[in-house]
Structure formats: structure tokens, C-alpha cells
C-alpha positions in Angstrom: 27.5 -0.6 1.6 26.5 3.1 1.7 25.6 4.4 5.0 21.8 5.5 5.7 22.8 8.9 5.3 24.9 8.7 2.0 21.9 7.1 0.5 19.6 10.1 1.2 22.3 12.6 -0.6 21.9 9.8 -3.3 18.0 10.4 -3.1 18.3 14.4 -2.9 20.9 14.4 -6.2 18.0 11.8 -7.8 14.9 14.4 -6.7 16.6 17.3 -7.7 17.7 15.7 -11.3 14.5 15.3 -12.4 13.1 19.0 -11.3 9.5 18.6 -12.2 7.1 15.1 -11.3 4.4 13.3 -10.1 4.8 11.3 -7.0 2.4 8.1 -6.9 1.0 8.8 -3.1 -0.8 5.4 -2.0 -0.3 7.2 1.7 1.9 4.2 3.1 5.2 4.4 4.5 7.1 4.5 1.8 5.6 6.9 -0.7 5.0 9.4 2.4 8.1 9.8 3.2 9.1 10.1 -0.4 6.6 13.1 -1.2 7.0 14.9 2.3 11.2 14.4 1.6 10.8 15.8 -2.6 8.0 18.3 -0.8 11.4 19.6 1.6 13.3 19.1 -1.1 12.0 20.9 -3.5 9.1 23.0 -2.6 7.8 23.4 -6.0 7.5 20.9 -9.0 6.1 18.7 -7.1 2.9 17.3 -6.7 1.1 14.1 -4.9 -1.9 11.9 -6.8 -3.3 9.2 -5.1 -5.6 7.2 -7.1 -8.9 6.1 -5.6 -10.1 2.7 -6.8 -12.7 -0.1 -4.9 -9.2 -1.7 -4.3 -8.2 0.5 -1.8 -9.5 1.5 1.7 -11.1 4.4 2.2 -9.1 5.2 5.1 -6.0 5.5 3.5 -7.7 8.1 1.0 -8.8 10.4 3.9 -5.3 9.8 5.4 -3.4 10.9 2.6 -5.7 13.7 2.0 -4.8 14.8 5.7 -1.4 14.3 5.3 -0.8 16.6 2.3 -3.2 19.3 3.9 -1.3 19.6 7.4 2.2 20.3 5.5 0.9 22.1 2.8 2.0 19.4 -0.1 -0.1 20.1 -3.1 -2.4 16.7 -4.5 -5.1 15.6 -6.3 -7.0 12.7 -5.8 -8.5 10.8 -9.1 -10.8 8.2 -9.4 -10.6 5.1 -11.1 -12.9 2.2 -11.9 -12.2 -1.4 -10.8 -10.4 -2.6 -14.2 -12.0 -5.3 -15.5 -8.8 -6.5 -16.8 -8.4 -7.9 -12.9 -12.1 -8.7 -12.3 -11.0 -12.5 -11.9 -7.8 -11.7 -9.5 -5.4 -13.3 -12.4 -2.2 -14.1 -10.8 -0.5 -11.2 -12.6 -3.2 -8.7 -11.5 -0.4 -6.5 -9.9 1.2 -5.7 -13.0 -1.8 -5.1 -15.1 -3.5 -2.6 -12.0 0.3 -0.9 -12.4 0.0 -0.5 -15.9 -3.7 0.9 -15.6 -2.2 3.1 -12.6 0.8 4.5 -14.0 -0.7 4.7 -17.7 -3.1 6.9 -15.8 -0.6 9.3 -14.0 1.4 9.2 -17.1 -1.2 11.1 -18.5 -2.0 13.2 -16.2 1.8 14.3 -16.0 1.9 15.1 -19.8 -1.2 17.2 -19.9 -0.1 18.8 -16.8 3.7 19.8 -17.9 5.3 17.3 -15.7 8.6 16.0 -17.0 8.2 12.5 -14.3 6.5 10.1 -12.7 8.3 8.7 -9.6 7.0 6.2 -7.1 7.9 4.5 -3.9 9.6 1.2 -4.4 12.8 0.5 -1.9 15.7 -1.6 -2.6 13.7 -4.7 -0.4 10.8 -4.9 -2.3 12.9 -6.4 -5.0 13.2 -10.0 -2.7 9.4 -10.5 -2.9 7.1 -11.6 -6.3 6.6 -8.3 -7.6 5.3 -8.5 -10.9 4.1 -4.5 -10.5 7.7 -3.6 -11.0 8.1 -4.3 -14.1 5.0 -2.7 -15.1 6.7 0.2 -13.9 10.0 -0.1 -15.8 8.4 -0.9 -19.0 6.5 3.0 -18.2 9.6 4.6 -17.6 8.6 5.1 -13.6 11.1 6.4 -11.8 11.8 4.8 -8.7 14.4 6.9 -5.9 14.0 5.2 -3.1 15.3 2.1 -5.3 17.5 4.0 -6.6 19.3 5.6 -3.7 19.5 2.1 -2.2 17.1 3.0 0.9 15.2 0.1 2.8 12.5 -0.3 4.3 13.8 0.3 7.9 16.1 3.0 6.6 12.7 4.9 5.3 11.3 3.9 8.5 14.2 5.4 10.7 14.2 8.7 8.3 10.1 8.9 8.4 10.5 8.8 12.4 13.8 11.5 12.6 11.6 13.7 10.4 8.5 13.4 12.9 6.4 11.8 10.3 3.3 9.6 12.3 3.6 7.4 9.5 7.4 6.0 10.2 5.6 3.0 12.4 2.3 2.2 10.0 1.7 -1.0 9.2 2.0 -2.4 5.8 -1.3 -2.1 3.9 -1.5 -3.6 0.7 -4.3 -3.9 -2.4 -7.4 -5.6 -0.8 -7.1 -8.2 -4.1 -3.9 -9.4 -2.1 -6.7 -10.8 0.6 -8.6 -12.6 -2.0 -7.4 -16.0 -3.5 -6.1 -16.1 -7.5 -8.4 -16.6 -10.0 -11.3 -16.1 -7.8 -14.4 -13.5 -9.3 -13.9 -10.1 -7.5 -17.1 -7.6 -6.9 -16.8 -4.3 -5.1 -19.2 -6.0 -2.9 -16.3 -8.6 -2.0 -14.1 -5.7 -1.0 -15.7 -3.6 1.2 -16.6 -6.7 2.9 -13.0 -7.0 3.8 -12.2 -3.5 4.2 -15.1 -3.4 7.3 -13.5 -6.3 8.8 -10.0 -5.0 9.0 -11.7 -1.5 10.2 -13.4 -3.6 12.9 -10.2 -5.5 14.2 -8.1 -2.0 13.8 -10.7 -0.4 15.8 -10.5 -3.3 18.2 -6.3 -2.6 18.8 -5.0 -4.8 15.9 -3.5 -2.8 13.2 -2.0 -4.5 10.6 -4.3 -7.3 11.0 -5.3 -9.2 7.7 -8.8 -10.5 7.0 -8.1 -13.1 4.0 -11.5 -14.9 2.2 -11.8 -18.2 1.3 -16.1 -17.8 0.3 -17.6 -17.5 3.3 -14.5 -18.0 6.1 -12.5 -15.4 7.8 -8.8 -16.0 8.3 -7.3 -13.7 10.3 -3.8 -12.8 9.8 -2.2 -10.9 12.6 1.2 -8.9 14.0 3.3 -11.2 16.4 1.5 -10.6 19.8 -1.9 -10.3 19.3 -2.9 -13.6 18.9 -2.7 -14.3 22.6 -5.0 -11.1 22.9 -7.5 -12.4 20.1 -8.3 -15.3 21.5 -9.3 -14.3 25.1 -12.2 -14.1 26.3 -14.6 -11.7 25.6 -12.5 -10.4 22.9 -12.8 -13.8 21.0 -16.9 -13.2 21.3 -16.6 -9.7 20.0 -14.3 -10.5 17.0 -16.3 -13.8 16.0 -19.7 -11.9 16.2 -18.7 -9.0 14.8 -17.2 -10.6 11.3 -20.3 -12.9 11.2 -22.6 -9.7 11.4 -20.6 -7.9 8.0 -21.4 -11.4 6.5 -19.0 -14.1 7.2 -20.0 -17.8 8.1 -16.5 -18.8 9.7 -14.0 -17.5 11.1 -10.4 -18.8 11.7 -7.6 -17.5 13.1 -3.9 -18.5 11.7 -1.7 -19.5 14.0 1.2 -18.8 12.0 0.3 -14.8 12.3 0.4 -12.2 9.0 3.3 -13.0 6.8 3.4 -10.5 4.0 2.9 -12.2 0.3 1.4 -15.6 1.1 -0.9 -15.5 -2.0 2.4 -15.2 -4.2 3.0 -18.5 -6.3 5.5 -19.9 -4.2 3.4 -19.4 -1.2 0.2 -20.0 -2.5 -2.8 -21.1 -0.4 -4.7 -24.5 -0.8 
């Protein structure tokens, strides 16, 4: 198995290859590191586009926007409407919000003289139901953090030697991912979620999930915390606070956030 550092002279031979592209810039871990690394890399052919939709929280817009900003990383936001191909959260809603996604960038790299579009899958998403992957192969995405054979913790370890604030972020997935299959989705839905999981980050649980079931709250969160949600008055604060945004119930599972529990073989009752 190739060491940590043989894989990124695997990722520098991949970024330098393909000279000119688009990186797909969600602002998470992974696809940070990737632009900042091409951005070093590089220096010019490179651009980042994040794509605004309902289905992604604000705050990670304004943090990738302040990301590219304090190193100087050129990007460009573009907005996109809730596709109404995934109105009803079908079960393979990840690959048809890729294929809207990277159709979109797709474009944007043609008109714009940009030979590819690359994005930040790792050699350990491929152990997980990922449907959005092979949206991405049938577009032609590049993928060289896949590529080079880097993981998740090797992205993690080379996100903290580089000083990146990002190399410990949590996970933070499409807000669909908190909402069951086959279940109507409105923006309305969305933001209800995305104030919830503001609320509990604001209250010192990042990485927390907030999953809907109509009107009940489950909270889904990092190992330790639950001991801290359920004290008292924290408890109080929590359960008020998600009944004020507009929840009925709220429920806390015991068996903490565990990434991909609406896939089929993990699928909720």
C-alpha cells in the first residue's frame, strides 16, 4: 500500500496532467483540501464553483466564500433551483442531484475554456451506497483524490499539516440525507432543518444531525455529547428551542450519528 506521501506525488502528477479545470467546491473537507492543494499546485488554471441550491446550508456557502477569499483562490458561486426531478426524495436522488450538478459545471467549464471538471471523492467513499458516483463517471468527472488512493484521514492529516481550519470539520452532507425516501420535499422542510442544526451547533454540537420523521426531531449526534444533551438545563434549551422552529417531538438516538442510515440497507422504519 502506498504511503500517505507517495499518494500525494500521485495527486500532484494527476493535477498537473490535466493543466486547466473546475474543482466542484461543496467547502467540506475533502473538496477544500483538494482546491487549496491544485490552488498550491498550480496557481493558475484553476478555479472553485460551489453551487448554491435549497439543499445546502447557508453556512457552508459563506464559508467557502471565505475560504477562497483569505488564500486568494479564484470562485464563483452559481445558483441552482431545487430540481424537481428530487422533489419526492426518490431513493436515487444522489445520482440525479449529481447529474444536475455536474451537467451544470460541465457547462460552465466548456463556455469558460476549461478542459476538466474534477471533484472530491476519496478512495473510502467507495464502501458506502453511493449512487452519485456513478453520476459522475458516466460525466466524465475526474476524481484525484480517488485516484491517488487518499482517505479520508490521509486528507484529514494533509488538511491539518497544511494549517487548513478545515482538517477537523465535521461531515456535512445534503439536507435530503435528513429527510426519509420517498417523502415530498419543500424548501420550507429544509430550512426547518438547517435552523435546528444551526441551533445545536451554536449550542457546542457540531456535527449533530437533526433527522424528520413529520413533526419529530431525532437528533443524531458525535460520541460524547449525548451525556451533555441530556442534562439539565441543556435538555430544556434543546427541547424548547426545536419546538419553537416548529417541531412537535423531539427524540434523541441513543445509538449517536452514524453516517448513511437512510441508505437501503440501513433504512429507517
Amino acid at each position: 500500500m502506498d504511503s500517505k506521501d507517495e499518494k500525494t506525488l500521485k495527486l500532484d502528477a494527476i493535477l498537473k496532467y490535466l493543466n486547466s479545470f473546475v474543482v466542484a467546491f461543496s467547502g467540506g473537507v475533502d473538496s477544500t483540501f483538494l482546491l487549496h492543494h491544485a490552488h498550491t499546485v498550480k496557481k493558475s488554471g484553476v478555479i472553485g464553483i460551489t453551487i448554491r441550491t435549497p439543499c445546502i446550508p447557508s453556512r457552508e456557502i459563506e464559508e467557502a466564500i471565505e475560504f477562497t477569499s483569505s488564500f486568494g483562490i479564484k470562485h464563483k458561486i452559481i445558483d441552482l433551483a431545487f430540481p424537481e426531478i428530487i422533489k419526492n426524495n426518490p431513493i436515487d436522488r444522489c445520482y440525479s442531484c449529481k447529474k444536475t450538478i455536474f451537467t451544470n459545471l460541465l457547462g460552465f467549464a466548456k463556455e469558460n475554456n476549461y478542459q476538466f471538471v474534477i471533484d472530491g471523492t476519496n478512495a473510502d467513499d467507495l464502501s458506502d451506497f453511493t449512487p452519485g458516483i456513478q453520476a459522475l463517471k458516466e460525466l466524465g468527472i475526474r476524481s484525484p483524490l480517488l485516484e491517488s488512493g487518499l482517505t479520508k484521514i490521509d486528507i484529514r492529516e494533509l488538511s491539518k499539516e497544511a494549517d487548513l481550519d478545515i482538517w477537523d470539520k465535521p461531515a456535512i452532507a445534503c439536507l435530503l440525507t435528513r429527510i426519509p425516501y420517498d417523502t415530498e420535499v419543500n424548501e420550507g422542510v429544509l430550512r426547518l432543518v438547517e435552523e435546528a442544526e444551526n441551533m445545536l451547533l451554536e449550542q457546542g454540537f457540531p456535527g449533530t444531525r437533526v433527522r424528520i420523521h413529520g413533526d419529530l426531531a431525532r437528533i443524531e449526534c458525535l460520541p460524547g455529547y449525548i451525556e451533555k444533551i441530556v442534562r439539565k438545563p441543556q435538555k430544556e434549551q434543546i427541547i424548547s428551542n426545536l419546538k419553537k422552529i416548529g417541531f412537535r417531538y423531539v427524540s434523541l438516538d441513543l445509538e449517536g450519528y452514524r453516517a448513511g442510515t437512510s441508505n437501503p440497507e440501513k433504512r429507517e422504519i
